[in-house]
C-alpha positions as CSV (number, residue, x, y, z in Angstrom):
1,X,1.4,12.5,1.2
2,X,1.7,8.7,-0.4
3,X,4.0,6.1,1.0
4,X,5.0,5.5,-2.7
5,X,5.7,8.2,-4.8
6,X,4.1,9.3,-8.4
7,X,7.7,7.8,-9.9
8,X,7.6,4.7,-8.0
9,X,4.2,3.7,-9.2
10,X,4.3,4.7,-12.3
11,X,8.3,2.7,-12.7
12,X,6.2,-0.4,-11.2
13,X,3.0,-0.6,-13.9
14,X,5.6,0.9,-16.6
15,X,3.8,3.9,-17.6
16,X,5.6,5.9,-19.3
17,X,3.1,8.9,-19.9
18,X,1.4,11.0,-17.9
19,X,-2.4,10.2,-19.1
20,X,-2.8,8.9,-16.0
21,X,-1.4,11.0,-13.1
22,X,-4.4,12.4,-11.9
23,X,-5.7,8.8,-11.6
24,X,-2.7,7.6,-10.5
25,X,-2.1,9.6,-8.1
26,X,-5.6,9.1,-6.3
27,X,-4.8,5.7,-6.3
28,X,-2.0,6.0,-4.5
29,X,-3.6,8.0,-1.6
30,X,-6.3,5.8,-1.4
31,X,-3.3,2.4,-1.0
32,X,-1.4,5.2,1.3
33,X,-4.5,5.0,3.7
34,X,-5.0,1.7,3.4
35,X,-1.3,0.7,4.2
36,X,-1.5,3.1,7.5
37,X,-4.8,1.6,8.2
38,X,-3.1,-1.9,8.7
39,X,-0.2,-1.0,9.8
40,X,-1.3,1.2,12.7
41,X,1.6,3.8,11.8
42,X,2.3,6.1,9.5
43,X,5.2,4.6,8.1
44,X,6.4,8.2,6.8
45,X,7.5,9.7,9.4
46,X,10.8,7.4,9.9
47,X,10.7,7.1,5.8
48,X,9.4,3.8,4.8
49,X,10.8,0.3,4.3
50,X,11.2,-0.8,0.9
51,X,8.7,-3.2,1.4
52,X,6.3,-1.0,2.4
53,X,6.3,0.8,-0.6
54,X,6.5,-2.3,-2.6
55,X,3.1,-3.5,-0.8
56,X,1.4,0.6,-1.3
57,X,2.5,-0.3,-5.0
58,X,0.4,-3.1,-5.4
59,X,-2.6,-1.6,-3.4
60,X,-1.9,1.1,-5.8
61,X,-2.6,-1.0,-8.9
62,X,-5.4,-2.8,-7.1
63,X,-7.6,0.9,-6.2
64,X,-6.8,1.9,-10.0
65,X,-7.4,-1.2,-11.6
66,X,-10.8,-2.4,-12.8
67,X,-9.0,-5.4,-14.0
68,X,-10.2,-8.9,-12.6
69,X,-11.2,-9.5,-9.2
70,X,-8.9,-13.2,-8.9
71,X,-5.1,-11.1,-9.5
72,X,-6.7,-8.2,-7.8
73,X,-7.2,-10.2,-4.4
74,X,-3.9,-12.3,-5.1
75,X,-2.1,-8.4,-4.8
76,X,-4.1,-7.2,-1.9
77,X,-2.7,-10.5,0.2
78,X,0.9,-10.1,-1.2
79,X,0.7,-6.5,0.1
80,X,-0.9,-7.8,3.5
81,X,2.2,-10.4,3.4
82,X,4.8,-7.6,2.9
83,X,3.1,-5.3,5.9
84,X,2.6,-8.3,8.3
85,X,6.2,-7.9,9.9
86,X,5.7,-4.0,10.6
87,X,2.1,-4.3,11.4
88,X,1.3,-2.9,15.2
89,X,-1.3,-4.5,17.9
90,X,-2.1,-7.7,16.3
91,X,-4.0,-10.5,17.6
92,X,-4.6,-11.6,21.3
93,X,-1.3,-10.6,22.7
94,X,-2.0,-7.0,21.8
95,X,-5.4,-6.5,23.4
96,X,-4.0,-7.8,26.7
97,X,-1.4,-5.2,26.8
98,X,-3.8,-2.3,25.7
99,X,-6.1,-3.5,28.6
C-alpha cells in the first residue's frame, strides 16, 4: 500500500492521463517506504495526516523525476520538514530511553 494514493499524486503533478500509472505508481511505493523509513511508523494504520501525504507527494515526484538534482533536494528537505513533528526516536533523548 502507498501513504498517498494513485489520485493524490497524480492531482499534485496535474496529470491528467494515465501514461504514467505504472511509473507513477512505483514511485509512490518507493516515497511510501521512504516516509515509514523516517518516520519509524507506518503511518497507515491510524490513516495518515494530511501532511504526511503531502510530504510522500513530494518524495513521489522526487523517485520519478529525473529532473534537476538542486529542486529535487529542495523537495526531499520540504518532505523531511513536513515528517519532522511525527517522526519517532529522534536524537539523543531517544537512545537513552531505548537503553
Amino acid at each position: 500500500m502507498t501513504i498517498a494514493t494513485l489520485e493524490q499524486f497524480k492531482d499534485y503533478v496535474r496529470e491528467l492521463t494515465n501514461d504514467l500509472d505504472d511509473t507513477f505508481t512505483l514511485a509512490l511505493e518507493s516515497a511510501s517506504a521512504e516516509v515509514r523509513h523516517y518516520l519509524g511508523f507506518d503511518p497507515e494504520a491510524s490513516g495518515p495526516e494530511p501532511d504526511i501525504v503531502m510530504a510522500c507527494c513530494l518524495l513521489a515526484a522526487v523517485h520519478a523525476d529525473v529532473g534537476d538534482p538542486t529542486i529535487n533536494a529542495y523537495r526531499r528537505r520540504a518532505a523531511q520538514r513536513l515528517l519532522d513533528p511525527y517522526r519517532l526516536n529522534t536524537g539523543f533523548g531517544a537512545a537513552a530511553s531505548e537503553s
